[in-house]
MDTraj code that builds the backbone (N, CA, C; nanometers):
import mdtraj as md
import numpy as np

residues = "UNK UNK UNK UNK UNK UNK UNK UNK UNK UNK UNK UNK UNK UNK UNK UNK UNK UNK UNK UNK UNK UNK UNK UNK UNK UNK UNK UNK UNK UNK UNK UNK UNK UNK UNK UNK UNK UNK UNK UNK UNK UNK UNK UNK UNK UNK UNK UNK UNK UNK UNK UNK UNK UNK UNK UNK UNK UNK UNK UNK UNK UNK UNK UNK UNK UNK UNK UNK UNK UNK UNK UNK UNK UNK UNK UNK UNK UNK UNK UNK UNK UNK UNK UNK UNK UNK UNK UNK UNK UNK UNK UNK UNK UNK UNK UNK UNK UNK UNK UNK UNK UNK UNK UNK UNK UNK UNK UNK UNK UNK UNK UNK UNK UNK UNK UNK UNK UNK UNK UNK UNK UNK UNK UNK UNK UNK UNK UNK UNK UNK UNK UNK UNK UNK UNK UNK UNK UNK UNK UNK UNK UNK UNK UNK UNK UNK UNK UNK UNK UNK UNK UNK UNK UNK UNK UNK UNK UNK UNK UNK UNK UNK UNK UNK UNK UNK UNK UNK UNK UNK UNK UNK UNK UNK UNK UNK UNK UNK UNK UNK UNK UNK".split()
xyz = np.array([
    [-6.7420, 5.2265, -0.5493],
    [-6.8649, 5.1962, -0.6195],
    [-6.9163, 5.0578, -0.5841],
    [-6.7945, 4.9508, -0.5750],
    [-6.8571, 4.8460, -0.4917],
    [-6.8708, 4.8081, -0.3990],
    [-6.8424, 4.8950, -0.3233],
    [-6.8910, 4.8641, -0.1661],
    [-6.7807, 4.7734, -0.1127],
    [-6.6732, 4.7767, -0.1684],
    [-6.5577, 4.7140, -0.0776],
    [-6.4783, 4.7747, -0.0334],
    [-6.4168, 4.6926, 0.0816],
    [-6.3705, 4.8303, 0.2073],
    [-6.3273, 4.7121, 0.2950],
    [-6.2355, 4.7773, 0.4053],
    [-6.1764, 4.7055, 0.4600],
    [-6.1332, 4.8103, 0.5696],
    [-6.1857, 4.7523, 0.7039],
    [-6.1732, 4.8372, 0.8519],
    [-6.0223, 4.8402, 0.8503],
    [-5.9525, 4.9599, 0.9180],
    [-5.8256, 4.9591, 0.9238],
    [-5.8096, 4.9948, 1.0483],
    [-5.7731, 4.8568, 1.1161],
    [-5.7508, 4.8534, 1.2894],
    [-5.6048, 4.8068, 1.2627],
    [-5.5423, 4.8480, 1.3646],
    [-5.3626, 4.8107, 1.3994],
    [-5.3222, 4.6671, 1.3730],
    [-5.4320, 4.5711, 1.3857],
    [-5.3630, 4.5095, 1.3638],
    [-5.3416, 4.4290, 1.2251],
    [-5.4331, 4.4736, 1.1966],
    [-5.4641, 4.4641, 1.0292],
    [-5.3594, 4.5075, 0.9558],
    [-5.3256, 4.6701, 0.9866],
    [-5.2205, 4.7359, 0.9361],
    [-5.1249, 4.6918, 0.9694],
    [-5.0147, 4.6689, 1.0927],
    [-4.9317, 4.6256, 1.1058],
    [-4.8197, 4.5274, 1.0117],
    [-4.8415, 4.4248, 0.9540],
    [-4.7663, 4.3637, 0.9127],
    [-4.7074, 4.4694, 0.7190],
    [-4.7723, 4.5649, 0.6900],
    [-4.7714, 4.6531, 0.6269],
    [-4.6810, 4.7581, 0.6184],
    [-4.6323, 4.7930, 0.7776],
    [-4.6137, 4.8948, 0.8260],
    [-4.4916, 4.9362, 0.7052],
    [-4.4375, 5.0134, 0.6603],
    [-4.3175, 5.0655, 0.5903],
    [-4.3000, 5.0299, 0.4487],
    [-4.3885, 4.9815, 0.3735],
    [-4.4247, 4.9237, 0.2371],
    [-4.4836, 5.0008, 0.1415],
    [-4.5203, 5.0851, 0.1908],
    [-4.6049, 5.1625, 0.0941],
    [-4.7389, 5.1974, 0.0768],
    [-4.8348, 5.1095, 0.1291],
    [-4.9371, 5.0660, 0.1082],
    [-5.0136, 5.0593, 0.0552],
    [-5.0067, 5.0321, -0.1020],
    [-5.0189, 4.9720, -0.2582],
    [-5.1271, 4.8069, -0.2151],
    [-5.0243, 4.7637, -0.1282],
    [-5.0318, 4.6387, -0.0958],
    [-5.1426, 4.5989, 0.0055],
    [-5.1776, 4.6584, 0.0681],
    [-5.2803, 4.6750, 0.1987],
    [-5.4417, 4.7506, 0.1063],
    [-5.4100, 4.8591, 0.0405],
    [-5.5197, 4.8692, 0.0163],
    [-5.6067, 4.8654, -0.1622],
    [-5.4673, 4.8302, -0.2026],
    [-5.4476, 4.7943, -0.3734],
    [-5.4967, 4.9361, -0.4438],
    [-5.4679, 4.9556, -0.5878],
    [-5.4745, 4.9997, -0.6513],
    [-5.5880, 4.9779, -0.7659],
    [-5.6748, 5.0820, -0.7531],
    [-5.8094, 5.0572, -0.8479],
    [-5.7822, 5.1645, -0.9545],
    [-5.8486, 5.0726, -1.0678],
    [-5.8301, 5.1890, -1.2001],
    [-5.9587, 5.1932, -1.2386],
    [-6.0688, 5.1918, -1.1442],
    [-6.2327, 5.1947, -1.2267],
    [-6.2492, 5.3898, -1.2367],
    [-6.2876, 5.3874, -1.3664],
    [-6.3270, 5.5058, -1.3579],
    [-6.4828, 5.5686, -1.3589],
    [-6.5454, 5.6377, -1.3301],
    [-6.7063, 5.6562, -1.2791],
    [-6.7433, 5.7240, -1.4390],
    [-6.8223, 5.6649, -1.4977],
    [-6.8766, 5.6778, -1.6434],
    [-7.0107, 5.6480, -1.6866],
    [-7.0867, 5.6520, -1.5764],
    [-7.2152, 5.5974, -1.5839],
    [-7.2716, 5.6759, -1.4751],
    [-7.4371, 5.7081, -1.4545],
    [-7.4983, 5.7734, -1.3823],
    [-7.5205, 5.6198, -1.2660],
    [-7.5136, 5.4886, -1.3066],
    [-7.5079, 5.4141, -1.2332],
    [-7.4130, 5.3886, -1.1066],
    [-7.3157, 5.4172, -1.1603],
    [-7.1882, 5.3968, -1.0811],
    [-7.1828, 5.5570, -1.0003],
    [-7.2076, 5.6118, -1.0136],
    [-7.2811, 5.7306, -0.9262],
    [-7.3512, 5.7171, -0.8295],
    [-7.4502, 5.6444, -0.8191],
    [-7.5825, 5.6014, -0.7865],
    [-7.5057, 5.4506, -0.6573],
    [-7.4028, 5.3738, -0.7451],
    [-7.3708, 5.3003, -0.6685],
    [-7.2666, 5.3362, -0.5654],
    [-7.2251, 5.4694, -0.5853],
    [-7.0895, 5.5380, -0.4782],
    [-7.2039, 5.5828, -0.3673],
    [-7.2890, 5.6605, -0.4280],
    [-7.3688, 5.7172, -0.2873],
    [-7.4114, 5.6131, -0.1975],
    [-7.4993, 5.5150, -0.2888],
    [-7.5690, 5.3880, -0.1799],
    [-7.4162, 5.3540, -0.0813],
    [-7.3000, 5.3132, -0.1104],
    [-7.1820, 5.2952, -0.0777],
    [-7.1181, 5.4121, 0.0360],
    [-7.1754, 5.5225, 0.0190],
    [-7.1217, 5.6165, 0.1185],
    [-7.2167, 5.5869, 0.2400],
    [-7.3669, 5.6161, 0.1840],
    [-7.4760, 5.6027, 0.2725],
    [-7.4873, 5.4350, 0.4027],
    [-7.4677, 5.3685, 0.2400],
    [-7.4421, 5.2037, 0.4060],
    [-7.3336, 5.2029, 0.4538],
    [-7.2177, 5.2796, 0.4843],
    [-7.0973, 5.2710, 0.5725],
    [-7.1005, 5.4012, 0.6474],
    [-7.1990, 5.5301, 0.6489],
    [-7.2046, 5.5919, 0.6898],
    [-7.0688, 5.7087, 0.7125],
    [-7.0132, 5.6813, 0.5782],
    [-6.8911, 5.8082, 0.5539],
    [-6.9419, 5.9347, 0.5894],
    [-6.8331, 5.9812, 0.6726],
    [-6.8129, 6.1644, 0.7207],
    [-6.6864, 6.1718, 0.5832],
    [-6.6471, 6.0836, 0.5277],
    [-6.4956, 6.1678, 0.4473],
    [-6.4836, 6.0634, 0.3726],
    [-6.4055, 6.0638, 0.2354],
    [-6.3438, 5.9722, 0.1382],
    [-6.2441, 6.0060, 0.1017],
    [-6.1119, 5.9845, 0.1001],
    [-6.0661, 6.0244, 0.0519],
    [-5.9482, 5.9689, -0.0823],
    [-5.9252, 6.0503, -0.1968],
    [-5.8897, 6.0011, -0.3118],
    [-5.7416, 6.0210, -0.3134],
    [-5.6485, 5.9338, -0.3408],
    [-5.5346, 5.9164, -0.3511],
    [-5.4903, 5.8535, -0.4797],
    [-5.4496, 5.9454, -0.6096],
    [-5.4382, 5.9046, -0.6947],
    [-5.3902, 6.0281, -0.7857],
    [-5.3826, 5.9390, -0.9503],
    [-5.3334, 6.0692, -1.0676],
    [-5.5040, 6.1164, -1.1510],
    [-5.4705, 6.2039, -1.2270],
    [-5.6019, 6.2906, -1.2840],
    [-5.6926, 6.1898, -1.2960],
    [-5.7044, 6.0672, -1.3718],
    [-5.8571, 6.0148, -1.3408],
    [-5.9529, 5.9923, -1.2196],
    [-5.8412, 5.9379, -1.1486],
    [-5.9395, 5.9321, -1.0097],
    [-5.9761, 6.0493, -0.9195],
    [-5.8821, 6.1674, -0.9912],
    [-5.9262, 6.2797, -0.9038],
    [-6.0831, 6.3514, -1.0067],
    [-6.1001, 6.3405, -1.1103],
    [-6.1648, 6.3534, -1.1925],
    [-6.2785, 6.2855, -1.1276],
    [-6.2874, 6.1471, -1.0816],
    [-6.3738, 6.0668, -1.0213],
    [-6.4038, 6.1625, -0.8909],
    [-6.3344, 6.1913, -0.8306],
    [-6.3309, 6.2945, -0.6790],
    [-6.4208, 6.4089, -0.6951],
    [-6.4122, 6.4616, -0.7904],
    [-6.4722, 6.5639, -0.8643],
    [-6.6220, 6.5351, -0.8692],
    [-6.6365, 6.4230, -0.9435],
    [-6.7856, 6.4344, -1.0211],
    [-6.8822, 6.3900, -0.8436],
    [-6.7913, 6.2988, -0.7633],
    [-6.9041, 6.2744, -0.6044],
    [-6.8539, 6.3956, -0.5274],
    [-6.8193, 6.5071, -0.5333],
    [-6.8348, 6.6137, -0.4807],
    [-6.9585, 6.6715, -0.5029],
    [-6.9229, 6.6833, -0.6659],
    [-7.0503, 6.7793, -0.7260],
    [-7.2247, 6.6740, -0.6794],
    [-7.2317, 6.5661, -0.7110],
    [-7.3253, 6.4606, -0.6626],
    [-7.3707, 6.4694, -0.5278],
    [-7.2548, 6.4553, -0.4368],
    [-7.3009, 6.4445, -0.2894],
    [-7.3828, 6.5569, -0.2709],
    [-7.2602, 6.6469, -0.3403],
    [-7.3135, 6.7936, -0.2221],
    [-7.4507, 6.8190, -0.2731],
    [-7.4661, 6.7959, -0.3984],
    [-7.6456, 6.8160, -0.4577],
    [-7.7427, 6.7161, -0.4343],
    [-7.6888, 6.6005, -0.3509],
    [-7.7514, 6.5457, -0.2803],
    [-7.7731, 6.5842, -0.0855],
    [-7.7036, 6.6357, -0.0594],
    [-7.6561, 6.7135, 0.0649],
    [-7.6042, 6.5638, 0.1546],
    [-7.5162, 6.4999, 0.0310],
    [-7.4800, 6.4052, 0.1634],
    [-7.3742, 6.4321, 0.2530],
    [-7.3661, 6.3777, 0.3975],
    [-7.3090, 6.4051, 0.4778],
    [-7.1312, 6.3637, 0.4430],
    [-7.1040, 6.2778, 0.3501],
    [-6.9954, 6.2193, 0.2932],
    [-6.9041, 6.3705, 0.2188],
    [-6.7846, 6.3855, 0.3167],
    [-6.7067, 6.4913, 0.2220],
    [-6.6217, 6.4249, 0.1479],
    [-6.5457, 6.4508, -0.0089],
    [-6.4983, 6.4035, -0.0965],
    [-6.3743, 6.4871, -0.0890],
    [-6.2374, 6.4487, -0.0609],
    [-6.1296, 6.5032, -0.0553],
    [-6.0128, 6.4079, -0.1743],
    [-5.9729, 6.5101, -0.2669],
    [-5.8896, 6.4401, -0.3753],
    [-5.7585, 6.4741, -0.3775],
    [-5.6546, 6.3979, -0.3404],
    [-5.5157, 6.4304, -0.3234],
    [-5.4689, 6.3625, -0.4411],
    [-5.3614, 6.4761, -0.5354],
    [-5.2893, 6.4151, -0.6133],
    [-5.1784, 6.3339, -0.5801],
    [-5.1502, 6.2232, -0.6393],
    [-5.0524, 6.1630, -0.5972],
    [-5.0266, 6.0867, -0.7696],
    [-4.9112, 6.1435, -0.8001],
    [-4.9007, 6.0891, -0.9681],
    [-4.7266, 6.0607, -1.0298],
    [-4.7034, 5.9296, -1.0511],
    [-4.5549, 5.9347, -1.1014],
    [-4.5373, 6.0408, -1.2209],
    [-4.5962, 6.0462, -1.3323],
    [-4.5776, 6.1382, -1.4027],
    [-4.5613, 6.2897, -1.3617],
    [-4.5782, 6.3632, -1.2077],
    [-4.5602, 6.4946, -1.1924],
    [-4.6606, 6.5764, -1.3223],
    [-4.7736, 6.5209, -1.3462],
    [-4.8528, 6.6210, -1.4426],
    [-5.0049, 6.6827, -1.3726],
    [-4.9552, 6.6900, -1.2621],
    [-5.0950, 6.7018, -1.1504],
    [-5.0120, 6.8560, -1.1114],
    [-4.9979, 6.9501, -1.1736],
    [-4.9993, 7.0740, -1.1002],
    [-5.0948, 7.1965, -1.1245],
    [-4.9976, 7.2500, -0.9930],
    [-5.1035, 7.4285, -1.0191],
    [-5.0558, 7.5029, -0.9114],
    [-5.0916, 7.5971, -0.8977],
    [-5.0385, 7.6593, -0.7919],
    [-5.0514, 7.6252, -0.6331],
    [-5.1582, 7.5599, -0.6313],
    [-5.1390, 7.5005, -0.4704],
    [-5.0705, 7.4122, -0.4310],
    [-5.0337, 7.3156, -0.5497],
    [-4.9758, 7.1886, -0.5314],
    [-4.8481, 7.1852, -0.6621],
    [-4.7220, 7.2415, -0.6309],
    [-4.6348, 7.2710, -0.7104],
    [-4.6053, 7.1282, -0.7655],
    [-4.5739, 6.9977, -0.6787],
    [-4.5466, 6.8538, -0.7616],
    [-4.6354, 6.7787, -0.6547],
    [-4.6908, 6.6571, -0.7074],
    [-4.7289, 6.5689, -0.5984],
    [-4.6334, 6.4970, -0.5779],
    [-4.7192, 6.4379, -0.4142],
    [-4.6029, 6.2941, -0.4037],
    [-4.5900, 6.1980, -0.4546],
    [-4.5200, 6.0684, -0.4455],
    [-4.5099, 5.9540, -0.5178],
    [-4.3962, 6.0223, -0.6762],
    [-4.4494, 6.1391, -0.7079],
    [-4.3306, 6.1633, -0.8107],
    [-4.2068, 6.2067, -0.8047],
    [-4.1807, 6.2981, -0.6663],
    [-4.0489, 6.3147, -0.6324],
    [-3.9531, 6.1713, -0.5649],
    [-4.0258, 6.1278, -0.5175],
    [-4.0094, 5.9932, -0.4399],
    [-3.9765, 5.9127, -0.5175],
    [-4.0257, 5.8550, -0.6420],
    [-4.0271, 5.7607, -0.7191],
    [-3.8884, 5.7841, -0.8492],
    [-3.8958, 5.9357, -0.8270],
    [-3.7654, 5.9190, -0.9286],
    [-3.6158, 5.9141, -0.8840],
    [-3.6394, 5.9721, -0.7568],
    [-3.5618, 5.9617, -0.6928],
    [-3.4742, 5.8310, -0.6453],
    [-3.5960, 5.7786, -0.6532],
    [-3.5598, 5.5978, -0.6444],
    [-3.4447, 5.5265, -0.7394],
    [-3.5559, 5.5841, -0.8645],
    [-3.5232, 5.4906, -0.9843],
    [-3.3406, 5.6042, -1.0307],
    [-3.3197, 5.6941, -1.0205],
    [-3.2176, 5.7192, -1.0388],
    [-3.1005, 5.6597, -0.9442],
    [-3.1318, 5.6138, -0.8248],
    [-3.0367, 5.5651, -0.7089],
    [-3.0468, 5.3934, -0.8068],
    [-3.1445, 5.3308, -0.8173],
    [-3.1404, 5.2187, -0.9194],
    [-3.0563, 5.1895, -1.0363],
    [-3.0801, 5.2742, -1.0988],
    [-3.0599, 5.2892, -1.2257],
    [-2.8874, 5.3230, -1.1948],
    [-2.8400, 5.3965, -1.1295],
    [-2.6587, 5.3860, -1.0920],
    [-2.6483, 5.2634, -1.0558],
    [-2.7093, 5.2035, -0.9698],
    [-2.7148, 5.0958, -0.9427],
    [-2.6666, 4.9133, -1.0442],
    [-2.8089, 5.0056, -1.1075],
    [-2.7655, 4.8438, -1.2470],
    [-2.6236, 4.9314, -1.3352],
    [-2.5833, 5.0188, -1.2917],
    [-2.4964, 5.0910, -1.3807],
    [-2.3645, 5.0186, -1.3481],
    [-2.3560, 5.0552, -1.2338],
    [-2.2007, 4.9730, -1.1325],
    [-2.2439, 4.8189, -1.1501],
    [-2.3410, 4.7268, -1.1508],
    [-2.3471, 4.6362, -1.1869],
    [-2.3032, 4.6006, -1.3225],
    [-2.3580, 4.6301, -1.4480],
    [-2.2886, 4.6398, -1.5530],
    [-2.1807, 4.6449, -1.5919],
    [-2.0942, 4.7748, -1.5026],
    [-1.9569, 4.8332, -1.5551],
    [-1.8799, 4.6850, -1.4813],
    [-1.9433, 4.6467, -1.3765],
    [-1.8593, 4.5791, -1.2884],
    [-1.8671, 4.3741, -1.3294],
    [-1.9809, 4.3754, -1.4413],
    [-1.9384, 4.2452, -1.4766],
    [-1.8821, 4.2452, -1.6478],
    [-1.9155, 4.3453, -1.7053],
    [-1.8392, 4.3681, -1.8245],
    [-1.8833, 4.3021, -1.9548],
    [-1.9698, 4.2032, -1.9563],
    [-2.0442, 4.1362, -2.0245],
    [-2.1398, 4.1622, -2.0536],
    [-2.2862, 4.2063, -1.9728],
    [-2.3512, 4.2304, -1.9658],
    [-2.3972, 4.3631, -1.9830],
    [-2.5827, 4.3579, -2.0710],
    [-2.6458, 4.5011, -2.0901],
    [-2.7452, 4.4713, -2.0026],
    [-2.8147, 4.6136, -1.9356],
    [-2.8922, 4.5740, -1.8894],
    [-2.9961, 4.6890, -1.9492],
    [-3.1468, 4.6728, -1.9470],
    [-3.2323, 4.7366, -2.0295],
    [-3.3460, 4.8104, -1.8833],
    [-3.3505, 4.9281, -1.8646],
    [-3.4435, 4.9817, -1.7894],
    [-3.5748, 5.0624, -1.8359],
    [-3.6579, 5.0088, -1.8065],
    [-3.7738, 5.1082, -1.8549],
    [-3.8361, 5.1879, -1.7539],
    [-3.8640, 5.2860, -1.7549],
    [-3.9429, 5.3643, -1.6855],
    [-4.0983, 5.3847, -1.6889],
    [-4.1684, 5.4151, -1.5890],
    [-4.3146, 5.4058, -1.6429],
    [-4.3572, 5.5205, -1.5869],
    [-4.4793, 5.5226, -1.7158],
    [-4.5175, 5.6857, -1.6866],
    [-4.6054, 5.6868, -1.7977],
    [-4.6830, 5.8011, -1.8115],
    [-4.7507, 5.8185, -1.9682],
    [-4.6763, 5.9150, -1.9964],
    [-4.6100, 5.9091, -2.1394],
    [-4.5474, 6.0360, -2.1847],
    [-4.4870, 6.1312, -2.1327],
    [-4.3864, 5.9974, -2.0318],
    [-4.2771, 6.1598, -1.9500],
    [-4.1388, 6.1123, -1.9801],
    [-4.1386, 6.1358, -2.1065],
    [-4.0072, 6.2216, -2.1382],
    [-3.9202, 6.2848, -2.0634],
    [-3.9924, 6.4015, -1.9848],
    [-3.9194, 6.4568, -1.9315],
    [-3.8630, 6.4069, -1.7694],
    [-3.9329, 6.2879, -1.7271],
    [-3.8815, 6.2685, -1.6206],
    [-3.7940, 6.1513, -1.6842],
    [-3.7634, 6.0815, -1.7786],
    [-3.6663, 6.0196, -1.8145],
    [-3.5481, 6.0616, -1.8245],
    [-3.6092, 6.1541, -1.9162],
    [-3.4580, 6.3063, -1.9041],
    [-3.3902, 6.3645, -1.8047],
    [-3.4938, 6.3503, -1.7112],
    [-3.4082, 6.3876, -1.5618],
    [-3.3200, 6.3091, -1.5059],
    [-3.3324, 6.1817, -1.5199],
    [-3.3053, 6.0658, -1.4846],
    [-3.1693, 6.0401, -1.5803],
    [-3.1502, 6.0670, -1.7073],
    [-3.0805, 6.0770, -1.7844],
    [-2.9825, 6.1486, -1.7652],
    [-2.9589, 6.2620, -1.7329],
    [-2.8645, 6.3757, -1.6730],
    [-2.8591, 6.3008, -1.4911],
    [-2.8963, 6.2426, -1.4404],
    [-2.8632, 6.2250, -1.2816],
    [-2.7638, 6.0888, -1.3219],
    [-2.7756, 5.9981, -1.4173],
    [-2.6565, 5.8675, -1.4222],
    [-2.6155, 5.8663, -1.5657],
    [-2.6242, 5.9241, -1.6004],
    [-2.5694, 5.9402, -1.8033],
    [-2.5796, 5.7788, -1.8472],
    [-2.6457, 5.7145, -1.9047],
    [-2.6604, 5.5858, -1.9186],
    [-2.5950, 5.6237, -2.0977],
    [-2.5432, 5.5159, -2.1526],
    [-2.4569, 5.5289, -2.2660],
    [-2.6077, 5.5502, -2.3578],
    [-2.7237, 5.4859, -2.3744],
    [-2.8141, 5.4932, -2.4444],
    [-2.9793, 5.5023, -2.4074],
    [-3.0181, 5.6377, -2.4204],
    [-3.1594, 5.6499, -2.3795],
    [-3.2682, 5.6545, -2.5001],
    [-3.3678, 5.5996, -2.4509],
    [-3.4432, 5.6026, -2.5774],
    [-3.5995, 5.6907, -2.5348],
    [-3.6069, 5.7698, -2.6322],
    [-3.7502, 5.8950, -2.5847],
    [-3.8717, 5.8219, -2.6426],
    [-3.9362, 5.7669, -2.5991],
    [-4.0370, 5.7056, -2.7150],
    [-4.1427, 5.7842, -2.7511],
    [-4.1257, 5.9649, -2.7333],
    [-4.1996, 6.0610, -2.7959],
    [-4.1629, 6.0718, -2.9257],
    [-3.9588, 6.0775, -2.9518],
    [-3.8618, 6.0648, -3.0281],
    [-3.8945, 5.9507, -3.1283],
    [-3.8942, 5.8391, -3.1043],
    [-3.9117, 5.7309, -3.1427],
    [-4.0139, 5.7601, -3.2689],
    [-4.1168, 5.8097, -3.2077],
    [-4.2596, 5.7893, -3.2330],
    [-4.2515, 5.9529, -3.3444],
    [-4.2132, 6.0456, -3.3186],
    [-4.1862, 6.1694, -3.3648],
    [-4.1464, 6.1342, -3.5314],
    [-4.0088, 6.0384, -3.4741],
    [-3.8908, 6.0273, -3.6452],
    [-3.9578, 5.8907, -3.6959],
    [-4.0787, 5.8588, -3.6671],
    [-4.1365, 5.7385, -3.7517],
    [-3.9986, 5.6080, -3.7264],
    [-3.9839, 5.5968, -3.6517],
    [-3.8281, 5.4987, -3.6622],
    [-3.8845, 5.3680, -3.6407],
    [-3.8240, 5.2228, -3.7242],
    [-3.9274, 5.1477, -3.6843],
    [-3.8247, 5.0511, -3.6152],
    [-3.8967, 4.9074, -3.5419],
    [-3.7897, 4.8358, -3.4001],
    [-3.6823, 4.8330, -3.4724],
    [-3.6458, 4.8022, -3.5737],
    [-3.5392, 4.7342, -3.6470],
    [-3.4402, 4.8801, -3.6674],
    [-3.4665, 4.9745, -3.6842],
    [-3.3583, 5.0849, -3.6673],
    [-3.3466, 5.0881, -3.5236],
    [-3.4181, 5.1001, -3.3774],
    [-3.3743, 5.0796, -3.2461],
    [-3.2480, 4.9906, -3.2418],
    [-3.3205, 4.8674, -3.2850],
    [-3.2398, 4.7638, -3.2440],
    [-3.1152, 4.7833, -3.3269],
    [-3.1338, 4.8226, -3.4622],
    [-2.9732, 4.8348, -3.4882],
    [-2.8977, 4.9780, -3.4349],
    [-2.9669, 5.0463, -3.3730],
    [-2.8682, 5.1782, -3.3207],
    [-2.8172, 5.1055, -3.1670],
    [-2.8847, 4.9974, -3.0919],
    [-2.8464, 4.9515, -2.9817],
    [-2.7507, 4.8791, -3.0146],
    [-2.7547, 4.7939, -3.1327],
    [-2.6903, 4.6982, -3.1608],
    [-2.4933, 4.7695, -3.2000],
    [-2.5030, 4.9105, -3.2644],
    [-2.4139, 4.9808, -3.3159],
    [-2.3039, 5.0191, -3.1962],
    [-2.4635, 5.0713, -3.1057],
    [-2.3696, 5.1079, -2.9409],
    [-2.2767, 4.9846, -2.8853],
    [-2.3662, 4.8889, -2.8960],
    [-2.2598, 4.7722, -2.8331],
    [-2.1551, 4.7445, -2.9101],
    [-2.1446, 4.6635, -3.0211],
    [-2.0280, 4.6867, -3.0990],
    [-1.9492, 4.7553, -3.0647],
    [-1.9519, 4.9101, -3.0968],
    [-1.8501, 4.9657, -3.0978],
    [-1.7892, 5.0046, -2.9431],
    [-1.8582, 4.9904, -2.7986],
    [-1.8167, 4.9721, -2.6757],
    [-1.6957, 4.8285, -2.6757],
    [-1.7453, 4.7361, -2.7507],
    [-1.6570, 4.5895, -2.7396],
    [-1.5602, 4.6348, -2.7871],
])
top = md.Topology()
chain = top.add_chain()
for i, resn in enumerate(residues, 1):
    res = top.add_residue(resn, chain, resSeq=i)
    for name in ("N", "CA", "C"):
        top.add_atom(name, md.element.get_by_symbol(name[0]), res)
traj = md.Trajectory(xyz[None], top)
């Protein structure tokens, strides 16, 4: 929508190469909510002279993908709008696209991690260490994660939020776990 962009020649890319590229082309959370910002994607397709765009992201921005499809094409612009899910939460399905990427990848990670601070822990004996996961309301990929390194204490914050529990019962059920480990 604002017209920023950045040519991607080799050598630009290069120092990038194997990172991810989060970092090279950042991560935008604007979402299109205005007939303006409509208005400002086309002028934006039209002065760079896009044949293709394409969207790499979870349901809002494909939602965004959506609405300059329907726009272009009723504008007959030459700009095609292609929206690839890509979502840590795994809540981007359907039958064409059984999981996206970035979510098999990413948990995969954090469970090789998460053993990780585990053998760290067991191995200085003193120490807790506290992991959070991020996601909107995935439970269930915590849970997965939960069964791949059995961590002594997981916390669901659907659960949490479900049994009305307030910090001070957390903290004393964490507080109970440790104790009685010493």
């Amino acid at each position: 929508m604002k017209s920023k962009y950045v040519i991607l020649i080799p050598e630009y890319i290069y120092p990038y190469r194997n990172q991810g590229g989060y970092d090279l082309i950042c991560s935008g959370r604007d979402k299109i909510q205005t007939p303006e910002q409509i208005k400002q994607a086309e002028e934006t397709a039209l002065k760079l002279d896009l044949d293709g765009l394409v969207v790499i992201s979870g349901d809002d921005s494909n939602t965004n993908a959506c609405l300059l499809v329907e726009k272009f094409r009723s504008k007959i612009l030459k700009t095609r709008v292609i929206g690839c899910p890509k979502t840590i939460d795994g809540d981007l399905k359907c039958k064409e696209v059984p999981t996206s990427f970035w979510f098999d990848t990413a948990y995969k990670i954090y469970a090789e991690m998460i053993g990780n601070v585990m053998v760290d822990a067991r191995s200085i004996g003193k120490c807790y260490h506290f992991v959070r996961l991020m996601g909107c309301a995935a439970s269930h990929n915590t849970l997965e994660r939960v069964l791949q390194t059995h961590p002594n204490i997981t916390l669901i914050g659907e659960e949490v939020a479900a049994n009305k529990q307030a910090l001070k019962s957390v903290a004393d059920n964490i507080a109970d776990v440790i104790c009685k480990r010493a």
